[in-house]
Backbone atoms as SQL, in Angstrom:
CREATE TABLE atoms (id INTEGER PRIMARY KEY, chain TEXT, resi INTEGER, resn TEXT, atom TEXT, x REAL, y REAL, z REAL);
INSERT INTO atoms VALUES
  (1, 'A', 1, 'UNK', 'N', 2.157, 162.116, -22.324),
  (2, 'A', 1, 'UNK', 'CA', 1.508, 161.278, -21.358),
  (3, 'A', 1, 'UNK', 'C', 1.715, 161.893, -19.976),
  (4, 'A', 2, 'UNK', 'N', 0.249, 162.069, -19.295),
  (5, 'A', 2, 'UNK', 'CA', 0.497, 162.572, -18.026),
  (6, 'A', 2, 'UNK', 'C', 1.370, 161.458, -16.971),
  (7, 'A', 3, 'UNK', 'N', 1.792, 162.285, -15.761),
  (8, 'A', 3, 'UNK', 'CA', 2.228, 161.541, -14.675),
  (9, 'A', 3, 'UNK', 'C', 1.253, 160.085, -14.251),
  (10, 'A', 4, 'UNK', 'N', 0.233, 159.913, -13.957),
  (11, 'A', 4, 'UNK', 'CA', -0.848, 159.482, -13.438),
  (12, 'A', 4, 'UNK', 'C', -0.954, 158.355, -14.381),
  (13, 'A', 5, 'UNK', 'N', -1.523, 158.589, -15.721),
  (14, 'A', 5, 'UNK', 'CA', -0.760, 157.552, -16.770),
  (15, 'A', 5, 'UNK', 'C', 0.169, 157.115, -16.676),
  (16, 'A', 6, 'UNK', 'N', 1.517, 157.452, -16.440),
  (17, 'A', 6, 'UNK', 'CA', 2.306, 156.724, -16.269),
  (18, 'A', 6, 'UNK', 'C', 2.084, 156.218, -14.954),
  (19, 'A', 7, 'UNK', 'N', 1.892, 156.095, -14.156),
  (20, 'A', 7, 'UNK', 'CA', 1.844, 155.424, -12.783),
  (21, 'A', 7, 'UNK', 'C', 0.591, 154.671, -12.879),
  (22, 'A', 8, 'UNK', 'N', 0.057, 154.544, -13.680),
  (23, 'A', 8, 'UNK', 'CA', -1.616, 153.746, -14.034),
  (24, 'A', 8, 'UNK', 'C', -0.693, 152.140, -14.954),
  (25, 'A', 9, 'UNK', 'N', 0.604, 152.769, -15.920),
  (26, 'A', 9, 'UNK', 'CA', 0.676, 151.938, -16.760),
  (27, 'A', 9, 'UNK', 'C', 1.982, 151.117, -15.724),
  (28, 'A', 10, 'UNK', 'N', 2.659, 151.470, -14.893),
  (29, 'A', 10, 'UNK', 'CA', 3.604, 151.148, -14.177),
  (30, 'A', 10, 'UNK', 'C', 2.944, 150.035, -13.343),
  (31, 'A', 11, 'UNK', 'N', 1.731, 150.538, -12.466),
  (32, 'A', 11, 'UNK', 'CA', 0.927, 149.651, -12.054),
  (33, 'A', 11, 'UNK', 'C', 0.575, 148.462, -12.434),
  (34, 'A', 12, 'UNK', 'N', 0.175, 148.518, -13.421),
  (35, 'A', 12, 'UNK', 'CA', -0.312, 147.437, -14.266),
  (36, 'A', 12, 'UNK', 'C', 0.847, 146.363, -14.498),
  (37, 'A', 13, 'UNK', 'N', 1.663, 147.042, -15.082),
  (38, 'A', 13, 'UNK', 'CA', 2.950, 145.949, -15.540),
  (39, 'A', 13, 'UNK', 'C', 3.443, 145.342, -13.774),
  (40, 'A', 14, 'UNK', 'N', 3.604, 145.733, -13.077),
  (41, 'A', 14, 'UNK', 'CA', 4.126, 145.442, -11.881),
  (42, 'A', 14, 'UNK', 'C', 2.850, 144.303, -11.083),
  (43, 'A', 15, 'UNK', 'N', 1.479, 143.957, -11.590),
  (44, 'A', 15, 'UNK', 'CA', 0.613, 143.453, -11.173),
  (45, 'A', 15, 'UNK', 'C', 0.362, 141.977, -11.872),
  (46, 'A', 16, 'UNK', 'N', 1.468, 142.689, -13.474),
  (47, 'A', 16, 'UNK', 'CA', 1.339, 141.373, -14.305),
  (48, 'A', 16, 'UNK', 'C', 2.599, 140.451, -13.998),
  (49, 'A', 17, 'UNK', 'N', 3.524, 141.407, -12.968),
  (50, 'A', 17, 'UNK', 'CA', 4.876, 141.076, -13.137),
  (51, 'A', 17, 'UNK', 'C', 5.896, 141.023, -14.173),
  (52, 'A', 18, 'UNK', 'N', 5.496, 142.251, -14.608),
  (53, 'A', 18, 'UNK', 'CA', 6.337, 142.950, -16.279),
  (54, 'A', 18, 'UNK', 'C', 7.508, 143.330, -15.691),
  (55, 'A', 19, 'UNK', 'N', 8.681, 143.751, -16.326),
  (56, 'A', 19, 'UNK', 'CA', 9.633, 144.409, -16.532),
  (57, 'A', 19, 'UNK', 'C', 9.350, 145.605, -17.467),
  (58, 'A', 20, 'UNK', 'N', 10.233, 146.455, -17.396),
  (59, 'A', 20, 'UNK', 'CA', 10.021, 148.093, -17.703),
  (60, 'A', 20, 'UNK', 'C', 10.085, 148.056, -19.683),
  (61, 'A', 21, 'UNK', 'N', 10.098, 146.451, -19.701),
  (62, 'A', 21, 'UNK', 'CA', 10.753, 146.230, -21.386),
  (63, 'A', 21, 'UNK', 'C', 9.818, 145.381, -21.936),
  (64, 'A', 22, 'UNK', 'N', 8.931, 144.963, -21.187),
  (65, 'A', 22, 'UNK', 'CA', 8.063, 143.619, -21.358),
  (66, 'A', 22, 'UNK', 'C', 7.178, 143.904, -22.976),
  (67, 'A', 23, 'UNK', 'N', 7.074, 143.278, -23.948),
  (68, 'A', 23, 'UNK', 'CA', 6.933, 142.814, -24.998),
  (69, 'A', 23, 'UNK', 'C', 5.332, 142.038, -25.112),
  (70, 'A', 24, 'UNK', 'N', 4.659, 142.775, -26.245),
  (71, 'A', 24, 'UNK', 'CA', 3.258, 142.697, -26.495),
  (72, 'A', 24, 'UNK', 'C', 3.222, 140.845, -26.196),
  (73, 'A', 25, 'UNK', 'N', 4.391, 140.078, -26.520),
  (74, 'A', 25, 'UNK', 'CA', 3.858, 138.834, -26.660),
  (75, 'A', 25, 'UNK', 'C', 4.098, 138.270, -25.643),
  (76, 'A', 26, 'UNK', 'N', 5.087, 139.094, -24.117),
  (77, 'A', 26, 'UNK', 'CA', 5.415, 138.774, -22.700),
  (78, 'A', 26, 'UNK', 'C', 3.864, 139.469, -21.879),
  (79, 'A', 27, 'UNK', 'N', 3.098, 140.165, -22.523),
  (80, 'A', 27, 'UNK', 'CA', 2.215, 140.690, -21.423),
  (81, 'A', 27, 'UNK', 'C', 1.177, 139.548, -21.234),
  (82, 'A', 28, 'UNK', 'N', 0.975, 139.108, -23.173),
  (83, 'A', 28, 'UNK', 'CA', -0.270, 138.641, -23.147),
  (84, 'A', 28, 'UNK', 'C', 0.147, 136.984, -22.487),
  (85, 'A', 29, 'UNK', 'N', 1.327, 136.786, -22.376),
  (86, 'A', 29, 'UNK', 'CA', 1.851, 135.267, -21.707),
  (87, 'A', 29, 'UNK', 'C', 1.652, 135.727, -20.005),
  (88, 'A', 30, 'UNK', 'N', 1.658, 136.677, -19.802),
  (89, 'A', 30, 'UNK', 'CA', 1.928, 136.648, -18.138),
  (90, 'A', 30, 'UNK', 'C', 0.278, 136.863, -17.809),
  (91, 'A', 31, 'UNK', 'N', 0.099, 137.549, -18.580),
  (92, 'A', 31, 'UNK', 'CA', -1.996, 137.447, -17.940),
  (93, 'A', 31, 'UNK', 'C', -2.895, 136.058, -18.341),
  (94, 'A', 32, 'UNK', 'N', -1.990, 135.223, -19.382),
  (95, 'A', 32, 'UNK', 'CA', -2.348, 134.196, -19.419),
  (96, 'A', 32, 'UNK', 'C', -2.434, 133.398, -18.277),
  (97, 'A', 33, 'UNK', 'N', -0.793, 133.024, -18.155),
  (98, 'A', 33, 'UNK', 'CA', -0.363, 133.035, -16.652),
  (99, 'A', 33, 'UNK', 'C', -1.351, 132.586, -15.655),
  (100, 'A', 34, 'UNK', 'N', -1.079, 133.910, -15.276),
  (101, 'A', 34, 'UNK', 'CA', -2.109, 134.809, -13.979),
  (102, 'A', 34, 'UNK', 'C', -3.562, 134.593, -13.868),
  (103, 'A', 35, 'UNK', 'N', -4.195, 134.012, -15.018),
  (104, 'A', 35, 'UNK', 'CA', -5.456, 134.118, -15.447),
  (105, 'A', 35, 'UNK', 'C', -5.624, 132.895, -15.053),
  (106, 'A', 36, 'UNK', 'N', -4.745, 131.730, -15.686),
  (107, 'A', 36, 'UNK', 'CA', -5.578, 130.345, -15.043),
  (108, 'A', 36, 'UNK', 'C', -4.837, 130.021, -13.544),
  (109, 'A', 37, 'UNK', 'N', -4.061, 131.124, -13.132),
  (110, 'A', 37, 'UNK', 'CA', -3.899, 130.795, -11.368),
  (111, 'A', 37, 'UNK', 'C', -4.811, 131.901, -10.565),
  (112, 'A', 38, 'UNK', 'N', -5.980, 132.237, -10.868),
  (113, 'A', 38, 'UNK', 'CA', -6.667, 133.155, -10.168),
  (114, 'A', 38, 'UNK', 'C', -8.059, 132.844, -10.618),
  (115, 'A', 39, 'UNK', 'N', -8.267, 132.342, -11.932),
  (116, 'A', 39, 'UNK', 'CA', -9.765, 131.938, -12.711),
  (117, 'A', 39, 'UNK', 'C', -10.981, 131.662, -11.184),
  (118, 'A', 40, 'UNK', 'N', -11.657, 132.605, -11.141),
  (119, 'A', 40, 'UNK', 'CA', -12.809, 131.613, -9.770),
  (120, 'A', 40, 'UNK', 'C', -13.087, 130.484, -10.336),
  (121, 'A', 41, 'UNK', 'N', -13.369, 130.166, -11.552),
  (122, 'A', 41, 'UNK', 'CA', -13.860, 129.053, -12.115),
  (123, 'A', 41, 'UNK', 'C', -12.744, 127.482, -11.581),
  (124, 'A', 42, 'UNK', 'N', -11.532, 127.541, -10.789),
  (125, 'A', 42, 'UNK', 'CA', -10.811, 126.829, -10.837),
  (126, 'A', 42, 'UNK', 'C', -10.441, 126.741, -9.461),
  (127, 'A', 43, 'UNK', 'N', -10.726, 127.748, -8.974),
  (128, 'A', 43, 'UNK', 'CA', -10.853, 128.178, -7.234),
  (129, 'A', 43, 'UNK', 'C', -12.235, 126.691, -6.383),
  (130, 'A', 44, 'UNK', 'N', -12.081, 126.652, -5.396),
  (131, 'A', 44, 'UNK', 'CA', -13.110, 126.490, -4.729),
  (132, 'A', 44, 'UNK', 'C', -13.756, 127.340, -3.866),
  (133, 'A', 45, 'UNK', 'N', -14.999, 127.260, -3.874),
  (134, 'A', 45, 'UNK', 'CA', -15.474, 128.139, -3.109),
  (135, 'A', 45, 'UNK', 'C', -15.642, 129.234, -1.982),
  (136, 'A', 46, 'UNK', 'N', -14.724, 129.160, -1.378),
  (137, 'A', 46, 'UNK', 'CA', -14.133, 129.906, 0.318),
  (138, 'A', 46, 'UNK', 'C', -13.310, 130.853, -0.728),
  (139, 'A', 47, 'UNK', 'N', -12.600, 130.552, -1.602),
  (140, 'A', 47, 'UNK', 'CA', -11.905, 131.540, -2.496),
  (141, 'A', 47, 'UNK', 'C', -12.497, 132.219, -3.995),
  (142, 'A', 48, 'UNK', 'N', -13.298, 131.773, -3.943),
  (143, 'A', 48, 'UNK', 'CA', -13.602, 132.422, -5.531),
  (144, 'A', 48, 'UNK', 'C', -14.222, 133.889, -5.652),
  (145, 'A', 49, 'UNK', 'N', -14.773, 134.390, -4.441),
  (146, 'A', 49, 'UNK', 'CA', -14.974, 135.519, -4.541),
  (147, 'A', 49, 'UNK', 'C', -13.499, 136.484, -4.459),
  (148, 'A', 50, 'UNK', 'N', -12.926, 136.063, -3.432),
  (149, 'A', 50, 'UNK', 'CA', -11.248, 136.779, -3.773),
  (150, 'A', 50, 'UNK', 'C', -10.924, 136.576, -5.281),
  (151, 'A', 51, 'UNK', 'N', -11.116, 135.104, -5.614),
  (152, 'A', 51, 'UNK', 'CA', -10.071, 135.365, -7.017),
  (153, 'A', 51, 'UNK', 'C', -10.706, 135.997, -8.210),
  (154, 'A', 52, 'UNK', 'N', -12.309, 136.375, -8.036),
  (155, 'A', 52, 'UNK', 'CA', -13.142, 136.892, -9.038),
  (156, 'A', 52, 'UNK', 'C', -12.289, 138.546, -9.092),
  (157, 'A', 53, 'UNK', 'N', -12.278, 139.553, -7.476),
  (158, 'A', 53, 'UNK', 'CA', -11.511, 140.263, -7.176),
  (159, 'A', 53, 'UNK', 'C', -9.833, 140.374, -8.181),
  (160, 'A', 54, 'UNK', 'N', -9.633, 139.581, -7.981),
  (161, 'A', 54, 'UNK', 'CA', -8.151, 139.504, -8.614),
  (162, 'A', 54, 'UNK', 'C', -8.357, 139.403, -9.983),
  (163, 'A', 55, 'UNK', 'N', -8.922, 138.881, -10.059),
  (164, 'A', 55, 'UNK', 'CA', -9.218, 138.376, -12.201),
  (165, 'A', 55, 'UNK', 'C', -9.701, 139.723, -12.779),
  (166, 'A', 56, 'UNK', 'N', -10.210, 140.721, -11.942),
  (167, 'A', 56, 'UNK', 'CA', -10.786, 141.878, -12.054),
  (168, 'A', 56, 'UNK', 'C', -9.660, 142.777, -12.453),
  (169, 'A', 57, 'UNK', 'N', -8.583, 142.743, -11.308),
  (170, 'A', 57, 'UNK', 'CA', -7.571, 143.858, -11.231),
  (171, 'A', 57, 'UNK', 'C', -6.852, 143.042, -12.327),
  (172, 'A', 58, 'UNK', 'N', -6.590, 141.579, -12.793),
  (173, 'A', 58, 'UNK', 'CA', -5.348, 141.464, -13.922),
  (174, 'A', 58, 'UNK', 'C', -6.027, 141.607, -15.111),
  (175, 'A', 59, 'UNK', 'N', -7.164, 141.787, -15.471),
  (176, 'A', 59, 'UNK', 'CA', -7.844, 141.875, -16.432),
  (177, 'A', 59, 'UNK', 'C', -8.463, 143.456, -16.900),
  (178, 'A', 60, 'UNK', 'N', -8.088, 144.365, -15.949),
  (179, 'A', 60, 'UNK', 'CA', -8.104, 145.889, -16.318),
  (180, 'A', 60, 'UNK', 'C', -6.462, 145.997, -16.499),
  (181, 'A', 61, 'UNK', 'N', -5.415, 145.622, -15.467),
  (182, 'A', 61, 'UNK', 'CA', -4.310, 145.660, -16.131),
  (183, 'A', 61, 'UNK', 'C', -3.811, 144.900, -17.531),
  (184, 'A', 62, 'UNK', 'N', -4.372, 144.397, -17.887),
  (185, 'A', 62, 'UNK', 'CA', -4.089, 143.580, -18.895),
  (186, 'A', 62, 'UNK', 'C', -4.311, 144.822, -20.028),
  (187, 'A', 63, 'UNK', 'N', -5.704, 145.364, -20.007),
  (188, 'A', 63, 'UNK', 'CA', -6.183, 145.988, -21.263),
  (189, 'A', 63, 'UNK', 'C', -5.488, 147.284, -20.866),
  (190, 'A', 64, 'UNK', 'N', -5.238, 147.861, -19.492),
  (191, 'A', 64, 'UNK', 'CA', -4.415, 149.082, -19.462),
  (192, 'A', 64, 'UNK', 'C', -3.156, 149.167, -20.488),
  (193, 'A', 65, 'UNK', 'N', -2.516, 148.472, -20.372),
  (194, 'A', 65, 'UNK', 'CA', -0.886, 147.602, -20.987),
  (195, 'A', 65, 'UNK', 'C', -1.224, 147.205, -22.489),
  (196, 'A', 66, 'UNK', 'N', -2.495, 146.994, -22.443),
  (197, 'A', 66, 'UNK', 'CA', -2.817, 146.385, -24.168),
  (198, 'A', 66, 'UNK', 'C', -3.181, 148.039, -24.955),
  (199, 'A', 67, 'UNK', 'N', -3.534, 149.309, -24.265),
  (200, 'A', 67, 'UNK', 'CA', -3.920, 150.248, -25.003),
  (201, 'A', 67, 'UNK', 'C', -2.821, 150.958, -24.974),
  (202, 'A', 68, 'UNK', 'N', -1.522, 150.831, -24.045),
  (203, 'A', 68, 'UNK', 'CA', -0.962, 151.582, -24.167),
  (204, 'A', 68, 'UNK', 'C', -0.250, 150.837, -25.719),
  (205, 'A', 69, 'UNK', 'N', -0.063, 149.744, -25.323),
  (206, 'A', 69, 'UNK', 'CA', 0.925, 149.429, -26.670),
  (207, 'A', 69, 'UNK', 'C', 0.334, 149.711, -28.666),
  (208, 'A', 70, 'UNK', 'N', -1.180, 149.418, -28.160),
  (209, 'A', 70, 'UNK', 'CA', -1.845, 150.132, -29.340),
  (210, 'A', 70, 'UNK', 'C', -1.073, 151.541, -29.916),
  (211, 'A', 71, 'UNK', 'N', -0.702, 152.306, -29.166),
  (212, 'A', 71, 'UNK', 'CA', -0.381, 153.765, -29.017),
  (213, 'A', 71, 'UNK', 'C', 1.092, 153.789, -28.992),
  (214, 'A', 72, 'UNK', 'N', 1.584, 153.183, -28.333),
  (215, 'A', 72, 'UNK', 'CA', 3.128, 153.836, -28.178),
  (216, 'A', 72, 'UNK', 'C', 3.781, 152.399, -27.985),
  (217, 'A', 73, 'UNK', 'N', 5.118, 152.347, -28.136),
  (218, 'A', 73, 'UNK', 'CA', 5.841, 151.162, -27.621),
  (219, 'A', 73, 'UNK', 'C', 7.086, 151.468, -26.435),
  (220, 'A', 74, 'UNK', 'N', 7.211, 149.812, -25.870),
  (221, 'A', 74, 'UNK', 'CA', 7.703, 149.918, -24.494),
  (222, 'A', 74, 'UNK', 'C', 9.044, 150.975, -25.024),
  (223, 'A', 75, 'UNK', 'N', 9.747, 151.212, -24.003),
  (224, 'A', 75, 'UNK', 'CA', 9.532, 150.602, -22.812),
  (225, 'A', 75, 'UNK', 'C', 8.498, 151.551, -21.494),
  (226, 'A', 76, 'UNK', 'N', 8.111, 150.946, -20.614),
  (227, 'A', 76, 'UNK', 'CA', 6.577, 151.310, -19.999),
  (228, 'A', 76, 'UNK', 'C', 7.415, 152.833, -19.279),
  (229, 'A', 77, 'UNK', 'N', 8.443, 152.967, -19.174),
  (230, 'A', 77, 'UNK', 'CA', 8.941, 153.917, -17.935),
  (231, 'A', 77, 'UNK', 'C', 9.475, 154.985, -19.280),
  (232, 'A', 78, 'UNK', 'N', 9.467, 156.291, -18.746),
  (233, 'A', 78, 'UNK', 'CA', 10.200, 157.079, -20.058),
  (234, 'A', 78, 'UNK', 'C', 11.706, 157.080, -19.758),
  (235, 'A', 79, 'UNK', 'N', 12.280, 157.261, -20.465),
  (236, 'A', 79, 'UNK', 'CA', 13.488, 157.087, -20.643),
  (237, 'A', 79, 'UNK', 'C', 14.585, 158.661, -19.740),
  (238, 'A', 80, 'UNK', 'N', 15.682, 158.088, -19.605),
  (239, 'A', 80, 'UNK', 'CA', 16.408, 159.047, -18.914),
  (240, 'A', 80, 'UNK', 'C', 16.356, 160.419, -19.557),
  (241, 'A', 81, 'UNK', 'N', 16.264, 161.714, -19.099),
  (242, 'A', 81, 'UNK', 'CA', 16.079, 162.954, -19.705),
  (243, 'A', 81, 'UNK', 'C', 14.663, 163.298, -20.431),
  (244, 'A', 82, 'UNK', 'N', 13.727, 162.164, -19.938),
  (245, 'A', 82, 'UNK', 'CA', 12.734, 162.516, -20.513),
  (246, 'A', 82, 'UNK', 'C', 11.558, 163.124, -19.117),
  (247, 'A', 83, 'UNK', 'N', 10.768, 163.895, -19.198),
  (248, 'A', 83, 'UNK', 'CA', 10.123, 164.311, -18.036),
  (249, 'A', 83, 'UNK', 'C', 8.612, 163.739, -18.379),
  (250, 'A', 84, 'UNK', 'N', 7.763, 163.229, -17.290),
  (251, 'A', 84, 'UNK', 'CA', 6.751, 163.460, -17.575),
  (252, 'A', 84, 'UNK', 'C', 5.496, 164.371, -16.915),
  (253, 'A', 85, 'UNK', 'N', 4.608, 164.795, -18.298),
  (254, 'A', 85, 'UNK', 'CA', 4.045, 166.205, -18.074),
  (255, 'A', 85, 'UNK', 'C', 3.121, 165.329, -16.655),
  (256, 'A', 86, 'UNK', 'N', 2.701, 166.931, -16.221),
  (257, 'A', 86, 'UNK', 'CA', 2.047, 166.976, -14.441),
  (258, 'A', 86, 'UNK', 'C', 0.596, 166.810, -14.911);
């Protein structure tokens, strides 16, 4: 996994408010979360274009965090002595 990936998947968890350990069944609880405190649908109007914005960014982080775990398991940061490629 490149650098960039990792800082794509770091992102994400830090947007969902993950920890470096966070657990397929802690991601999909925190975008739950996040999802009905940002929904435009629940917003009023002066805000719903911001929170459409936001539902945007937790909902690409969501599936960022959901493909990595398809693929590999946590924890999201590599581990001490491990490098990641440039």
């Amino acid at each position: 996994m490149t650098k960039n990936e990792w800082e794509n998947i770091k992102e994400a968890a830090d947007l969902l408010g993950l920890g470096e350990r966070a657990s397929l069944a802690e991601i999909k609880k925190a975008y739950r979360r996040l999802s009905r405190k940002h929904h435009p649908d629940m917003q009023k109007n002066a805000k719903q274009e911001t929170e459409e914005i936001a539902m945007y960014d937790l909902t690409e982080a969501y599936q960022t965090l959901l493909q990595y775990c398809a693929g590999y398991r946590f924890p999201l940061l590599p581990g001490e002595g491990e490098e990641m490629e440039a």
